[in-house]
C-alpha positions in Angstrom: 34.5 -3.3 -22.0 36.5 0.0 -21.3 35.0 -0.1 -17.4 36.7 -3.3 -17.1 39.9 -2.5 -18.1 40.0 0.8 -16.3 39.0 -1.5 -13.5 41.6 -3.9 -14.1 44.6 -1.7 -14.2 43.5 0.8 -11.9 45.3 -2.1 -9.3 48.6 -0.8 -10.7 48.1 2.7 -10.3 48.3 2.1 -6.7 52.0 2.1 -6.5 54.1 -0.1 -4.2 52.8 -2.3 -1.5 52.1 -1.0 1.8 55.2 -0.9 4.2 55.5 -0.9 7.5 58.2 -1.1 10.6 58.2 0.2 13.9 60.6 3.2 15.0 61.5 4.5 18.4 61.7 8.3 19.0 65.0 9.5 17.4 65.6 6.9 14.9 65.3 7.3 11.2 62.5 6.4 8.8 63.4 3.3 5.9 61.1 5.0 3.7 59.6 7.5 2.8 55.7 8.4 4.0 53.8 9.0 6.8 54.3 7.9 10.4 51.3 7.0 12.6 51.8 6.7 16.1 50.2 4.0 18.2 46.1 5.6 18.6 45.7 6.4 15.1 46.9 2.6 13.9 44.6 1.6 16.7 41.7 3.8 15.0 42.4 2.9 11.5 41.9 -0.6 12.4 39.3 -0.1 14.2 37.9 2.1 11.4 38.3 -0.9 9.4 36.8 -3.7 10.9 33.5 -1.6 11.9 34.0 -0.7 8.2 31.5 -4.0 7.2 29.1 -4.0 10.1 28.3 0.2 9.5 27.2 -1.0 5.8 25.4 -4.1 6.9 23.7 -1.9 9.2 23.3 1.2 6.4 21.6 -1.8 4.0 19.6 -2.9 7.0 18.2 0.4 7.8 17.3 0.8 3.6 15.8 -2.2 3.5 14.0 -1.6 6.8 12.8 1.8 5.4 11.3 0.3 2.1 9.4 -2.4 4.2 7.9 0.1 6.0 7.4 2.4 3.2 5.7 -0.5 1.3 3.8 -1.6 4.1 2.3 2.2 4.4 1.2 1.9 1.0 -0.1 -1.7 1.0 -2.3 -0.1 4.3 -3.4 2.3 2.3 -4.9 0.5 -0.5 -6.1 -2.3 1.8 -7.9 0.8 3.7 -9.3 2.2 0.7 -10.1 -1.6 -0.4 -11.9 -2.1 2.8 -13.5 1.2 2.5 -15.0 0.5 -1.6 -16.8 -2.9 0.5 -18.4 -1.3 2.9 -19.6 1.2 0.3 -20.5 -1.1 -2.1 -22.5 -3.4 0.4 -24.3 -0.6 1.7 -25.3 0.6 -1.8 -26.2 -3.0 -2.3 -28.7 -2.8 0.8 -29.8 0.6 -0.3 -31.1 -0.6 -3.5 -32.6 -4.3 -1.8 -34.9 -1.4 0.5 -35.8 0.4 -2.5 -36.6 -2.5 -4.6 -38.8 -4.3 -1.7 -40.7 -0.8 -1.4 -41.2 -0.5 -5.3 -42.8 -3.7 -5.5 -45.0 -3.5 -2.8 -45.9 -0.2 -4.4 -46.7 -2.2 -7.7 -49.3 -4.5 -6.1 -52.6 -4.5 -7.6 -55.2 -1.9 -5.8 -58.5 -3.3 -4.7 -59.9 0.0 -5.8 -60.9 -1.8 -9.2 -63.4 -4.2 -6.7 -65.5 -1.4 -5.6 -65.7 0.1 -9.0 -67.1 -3.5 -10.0 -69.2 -3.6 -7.0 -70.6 -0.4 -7.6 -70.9 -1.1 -11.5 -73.3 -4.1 -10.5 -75.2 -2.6 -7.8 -76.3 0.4 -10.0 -77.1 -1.7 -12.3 -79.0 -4.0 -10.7 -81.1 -0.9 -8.9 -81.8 0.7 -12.5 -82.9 -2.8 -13.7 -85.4 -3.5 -10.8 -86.5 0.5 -11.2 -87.2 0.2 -14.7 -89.4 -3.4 -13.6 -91.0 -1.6 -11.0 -92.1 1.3 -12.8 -93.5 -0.4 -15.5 
């Protein structure tokens, strides 16, 4: 509430109005204050109406620089995005090999056929033996 005030009456604090008139060399001032010749009104006009387009430009170049600045940082993550994928998929590939190769490691050996086999054939030889013999 104070800010607005102050910013209210700081338009009387000012002073007068701006004044102005045009004097040739020798003749006397109206007023007092401060006499520009011709080139420096020219540059404070000048000054004036580049005053706009040097902000528009300043804002332009901020908001230019925060773009790009964002945009770094959105690379950056999409890079280290991209990066997890490729990671993860090969992980995901890794453990598909391993997998395949545990279960064909699992399958039943046929070792346990020729104990069988062997089981029966001994048998069958000490059974005909033992008929033979006696």
């Amino acid at each position: 509430m104070f800010f607005m005030f102050l910013l209210l009456s700081s338009s009387l604090a000012h002073g007068s109005e701006p004044a102005f008139t045009e004097l040739k060399k020798g003749e006397a001032a109206p007023f007092d204050g401060r006499l520009f010749n011709d080139a420096a009104v020219a540059k404070i006009i000048v000054d004036k109406k580049f005053e706009n387009k040097q902000c528009e430009l300043r804002v332009d170049y901020e908001v230019d620089l925060s773009r790009a600045h964002e945009k770094f940082k959105y690379d950056i993550l999409y890079a280290k995005c991209e990066a997890a994928d490729v990671r993860l998929s090969e992980l995901i590939t890794i453990r598909d090999e391993e997998n395949k190769y545990l279960r064909e490691q699992l399958k039943p050996s046929k070792s346990g056929w020729w104990f069988a086999g062997g089981f029966i054939t001994g048998a069958t030889a000490a059974i005909g033996i033992m008929h033979v013999v006696k």
